[in-house]
C-alpha positions in Angstrom: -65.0 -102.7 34.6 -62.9 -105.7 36.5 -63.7 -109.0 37.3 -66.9 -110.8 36.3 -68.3 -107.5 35.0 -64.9 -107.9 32.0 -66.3 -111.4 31.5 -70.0 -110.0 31.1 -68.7 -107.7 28.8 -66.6 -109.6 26.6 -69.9 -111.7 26.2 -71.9 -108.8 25.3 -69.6 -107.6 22.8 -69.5 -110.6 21.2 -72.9 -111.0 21.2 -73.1 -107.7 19.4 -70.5 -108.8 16.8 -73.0 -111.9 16.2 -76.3 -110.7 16.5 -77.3 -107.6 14.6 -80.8 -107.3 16.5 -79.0 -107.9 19.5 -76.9 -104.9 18.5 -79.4 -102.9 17.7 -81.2 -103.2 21.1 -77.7 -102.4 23.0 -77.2 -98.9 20.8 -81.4 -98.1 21.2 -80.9 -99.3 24.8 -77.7 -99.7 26.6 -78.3 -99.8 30.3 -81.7 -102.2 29.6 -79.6 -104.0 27.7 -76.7 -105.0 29.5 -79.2 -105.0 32.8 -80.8 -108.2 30.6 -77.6 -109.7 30.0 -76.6 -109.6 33.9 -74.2 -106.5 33.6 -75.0 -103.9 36.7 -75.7 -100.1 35.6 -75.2 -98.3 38.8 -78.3 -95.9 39.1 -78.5 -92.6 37.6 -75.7 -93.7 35.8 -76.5 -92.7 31.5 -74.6 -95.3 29.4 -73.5 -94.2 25.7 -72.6 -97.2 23.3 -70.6 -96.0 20.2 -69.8 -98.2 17.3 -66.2 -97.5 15.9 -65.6 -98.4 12.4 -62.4 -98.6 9.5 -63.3 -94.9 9.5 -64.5 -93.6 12.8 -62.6 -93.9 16.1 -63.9 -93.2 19.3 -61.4 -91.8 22.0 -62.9 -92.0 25.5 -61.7 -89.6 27.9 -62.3 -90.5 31.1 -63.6 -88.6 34.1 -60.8 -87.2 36.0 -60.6 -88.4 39.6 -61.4 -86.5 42.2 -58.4 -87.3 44.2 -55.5 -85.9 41.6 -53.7 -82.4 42.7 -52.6 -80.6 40.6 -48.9 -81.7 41.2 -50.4 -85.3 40.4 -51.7 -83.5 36.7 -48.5 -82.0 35.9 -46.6 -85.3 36.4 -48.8 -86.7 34.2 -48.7 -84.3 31.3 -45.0 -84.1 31.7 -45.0 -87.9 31.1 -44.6 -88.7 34.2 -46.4 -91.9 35.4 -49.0 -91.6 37.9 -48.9 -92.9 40.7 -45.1 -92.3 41.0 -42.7 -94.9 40.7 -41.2 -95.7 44.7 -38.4 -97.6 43.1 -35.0 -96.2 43.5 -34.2 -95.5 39.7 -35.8 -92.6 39.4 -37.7 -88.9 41.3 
């Protein structure tokens, strides 16, 4: 999320820190939810909202895009960062 959609968010999860029915409607209902507060759910997109607690972390992997080769993978696994730096300090 960027720009006023960061801003919407922030408010919502601070909301949800505040407001424990509030809370309760955005893990019951997340896309009606943040729809009400203003944030835009593209459509036919499913929206999962997971609480982490002291014990439980959640580790999002993110959908890989559709415009990385294979080359662009390895880099990335190797530790290279992607994109490439185009300074002159290193490949």
């Amino acid at each position: 999320m960027s720009g006023n959609t960061d801003k919407a968010y922030g408010r919502v999860v601070a909301k949800a820190w505040a407001d424990a029915a509030f809370k309760a409607r955005l893990l019951a209902d997340p896309a009606g939810t943040l729809a009400a507060e203003g944030v835009v759910v593209p459509p036919g997109v499913r929206l999962t909202v997971i609480e982490d607690t002291d014990t439980v972390q959640t580790l999002v992997l993110p959908a890989r895009p559709a415009d990385l080769t294979d080359e662009d993978m390895a880099g990335i696994a190797g530790g290279t960062p992607w994109p490439r730096c185009m300074c002159l300090c290193g490949p």
